[in-house]
C-alpha positions, -999 to 999 in steps of 0.1 A, spaced: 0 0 0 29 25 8 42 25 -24 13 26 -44 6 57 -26 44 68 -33 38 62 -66 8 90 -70 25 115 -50 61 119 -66 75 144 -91 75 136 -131 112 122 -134 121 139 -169 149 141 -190 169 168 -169 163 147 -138 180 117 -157 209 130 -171 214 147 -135 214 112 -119 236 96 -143 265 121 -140 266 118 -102 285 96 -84 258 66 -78 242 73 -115 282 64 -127 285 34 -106 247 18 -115 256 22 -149 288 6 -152 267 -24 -129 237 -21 -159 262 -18 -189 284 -48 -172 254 -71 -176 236 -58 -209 270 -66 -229 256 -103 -229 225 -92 -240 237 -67 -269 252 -97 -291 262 -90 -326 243 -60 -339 261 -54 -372 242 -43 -400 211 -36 -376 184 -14 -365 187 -5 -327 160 12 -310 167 30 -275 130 36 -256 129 57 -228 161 70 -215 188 50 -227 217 69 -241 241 62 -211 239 25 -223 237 26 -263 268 49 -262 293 20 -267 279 -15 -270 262 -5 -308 292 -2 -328 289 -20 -360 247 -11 -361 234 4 -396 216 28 -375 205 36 -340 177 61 -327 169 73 -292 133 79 -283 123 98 -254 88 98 -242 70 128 -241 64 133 -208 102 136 -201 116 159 -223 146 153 -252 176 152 -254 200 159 -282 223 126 -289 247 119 -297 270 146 -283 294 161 -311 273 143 -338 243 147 -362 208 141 -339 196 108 -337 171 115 -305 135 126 -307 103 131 -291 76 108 -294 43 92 -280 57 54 -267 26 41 -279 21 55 -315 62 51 -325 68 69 -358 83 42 -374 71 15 -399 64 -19 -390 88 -47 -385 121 -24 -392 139 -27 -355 162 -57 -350 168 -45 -312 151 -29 -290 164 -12 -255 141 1 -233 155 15 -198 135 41 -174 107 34 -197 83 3 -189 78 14 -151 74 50 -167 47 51 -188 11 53 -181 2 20 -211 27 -8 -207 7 -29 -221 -1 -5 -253 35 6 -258 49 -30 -257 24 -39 -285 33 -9 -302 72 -25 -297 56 -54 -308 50 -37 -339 78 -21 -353 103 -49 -343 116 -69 -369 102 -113 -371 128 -124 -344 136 -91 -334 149 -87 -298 138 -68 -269 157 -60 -235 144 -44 -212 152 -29 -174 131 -24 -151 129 -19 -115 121 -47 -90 95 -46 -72 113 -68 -42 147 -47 -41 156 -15 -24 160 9 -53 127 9 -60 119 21 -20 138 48 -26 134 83 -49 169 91 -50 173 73 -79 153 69 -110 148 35 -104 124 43 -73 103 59 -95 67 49 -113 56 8 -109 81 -12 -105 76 -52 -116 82 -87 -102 99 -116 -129 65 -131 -132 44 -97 -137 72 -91 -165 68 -129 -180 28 -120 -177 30 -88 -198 54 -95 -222 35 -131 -230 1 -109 -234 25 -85 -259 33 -117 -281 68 -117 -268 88 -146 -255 112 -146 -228 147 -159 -234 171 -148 -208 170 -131 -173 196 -115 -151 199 -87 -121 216 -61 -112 224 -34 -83 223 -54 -53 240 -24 -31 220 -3 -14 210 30 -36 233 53 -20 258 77 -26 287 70 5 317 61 -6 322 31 13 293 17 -9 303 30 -37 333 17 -36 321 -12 -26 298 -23 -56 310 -49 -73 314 -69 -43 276 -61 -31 271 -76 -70 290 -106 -64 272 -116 -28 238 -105 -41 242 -126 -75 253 -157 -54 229 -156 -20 198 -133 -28 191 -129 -65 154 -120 -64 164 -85 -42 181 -71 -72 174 -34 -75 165 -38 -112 158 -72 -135 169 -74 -169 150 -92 -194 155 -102 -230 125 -111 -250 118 -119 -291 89 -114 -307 67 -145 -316 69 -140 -350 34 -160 -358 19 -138 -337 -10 -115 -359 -10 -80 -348 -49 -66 -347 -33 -30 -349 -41 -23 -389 -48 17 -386 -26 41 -403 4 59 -392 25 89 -394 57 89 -400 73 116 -380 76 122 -344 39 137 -332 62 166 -308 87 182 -326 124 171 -309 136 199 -284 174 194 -301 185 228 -293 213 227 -265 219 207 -233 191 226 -211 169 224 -240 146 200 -217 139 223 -192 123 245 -214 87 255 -213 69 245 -243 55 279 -256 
């Protein structure tokens, strides 16, 4: 009951809030512990579509080398940002659930701060569903409900609902996708003393080996069942519904005129 109700009361997490976490000390450290265990999940992507859903440029920075093309959607609720740094713009803008894109074109599909996020899961993993590729892959993380990050809104992960493994097999089966691999991560507490901190990877190691279900997030890979009918026939548009905010690193905190 507690954090349902913590769930109504807290702030909108956007895209300023975000990129504020992940260059402080704890952001660093959880994401080097993420990053660690995606790089099994990434696998060969060369030649491929990669989609990033939600706010994950601090993990498609290195691991899509080789990719014919990657794009980084932000949902519309939190704000853009321009990416990547130093290089044409290949963020933008959009509605989770109505993706300007055409169907079947994404080989992989990252979503991070996005599931727990969004006010549809259900809609916006039929609409990944959609534009993902026959065999395509999706990996998602997403807060667990059991672990401490998730009790606690000092980091992004203690934000929105967060899921069990078996709420997460339940959706995704409902979404036509099939589960093929779990892991965890961030099994030290969510906080930002240095003695934890520097402490990480062995909190990973003990929490991998003795209490693996009290992970703060779970990472899950899932393809699409490709003889799976999508009922979704309507038309589309084919750009982004909100213009991307591209224009400089504040450009988030902007108000829309």
């Amino acid at each position: 009951m507690t954090s349902a109700v913590q769930v109504l009361i807290f702030p909108i997490m956007d895209v300023a809030d975000l990129r504020e976490f992940y260059g402080s000390r704890l952001g660093q450290a959880s994401r080097r512990i993420i990053a660690h265990r995606l790089r099994d999940r990434f696998g060969n992507l060369a030649g491929a579509t990669v989609l990033g859903l939600g706010f994950t440029v601090p993990y498609l920075d290195s691991p899509v080398d080789g990719a014919e093309r990657s794009l980084a959607f932000m949902m519309a609720q939190r704000g853009v940002m321009h990416w990547p740094e130093g290089e044409p713009n290949a963020a933008a803008l959009v509605e989770e659930c109505e993706l300007p894109l055409l169907e079947s074109i994404v080989d992989f599909a990252l979503v991070v701060h996005g599931l727990e996020l969004t006010d549809q899961p259900a809609e916006m993993l039929r609409e990944l569903w959609r534009v993902m590729s026959p065999q395509g892959r999706l990996v998602m993380v997403v807060p667990n409900r059991r672990g401490l990050w998730a009790r606690s809104d000092l980091t992004p992960f203690g934000y929105g609902q967060p899921y069990s493994r078996s709420q997460l097999q339940q959706i995704l089966k409902e979404a036509k996708f099939s589960p093929v691999g779990w892991s965890q991560a961030l099994f030290m507490p969510p906080s930002e003393r240095s003695l934890m901190l520097k402490s990480a990877a062995a909190w990973e190691r003990l929490g991998l080996r003795t209490s693996p279900a009290f992970s703060g997030v779970i990472i899950v890979e899932a393809v699409k069942q490709v003889y799976a009918v999508s009922a979704r026939k309507r038309s589309r548009r084919m750009l982004p519904r909100l213009r991307p905010a591209l224009a400089g690193p504040n450009a988030a905190k902007r108000p829309s005129k």
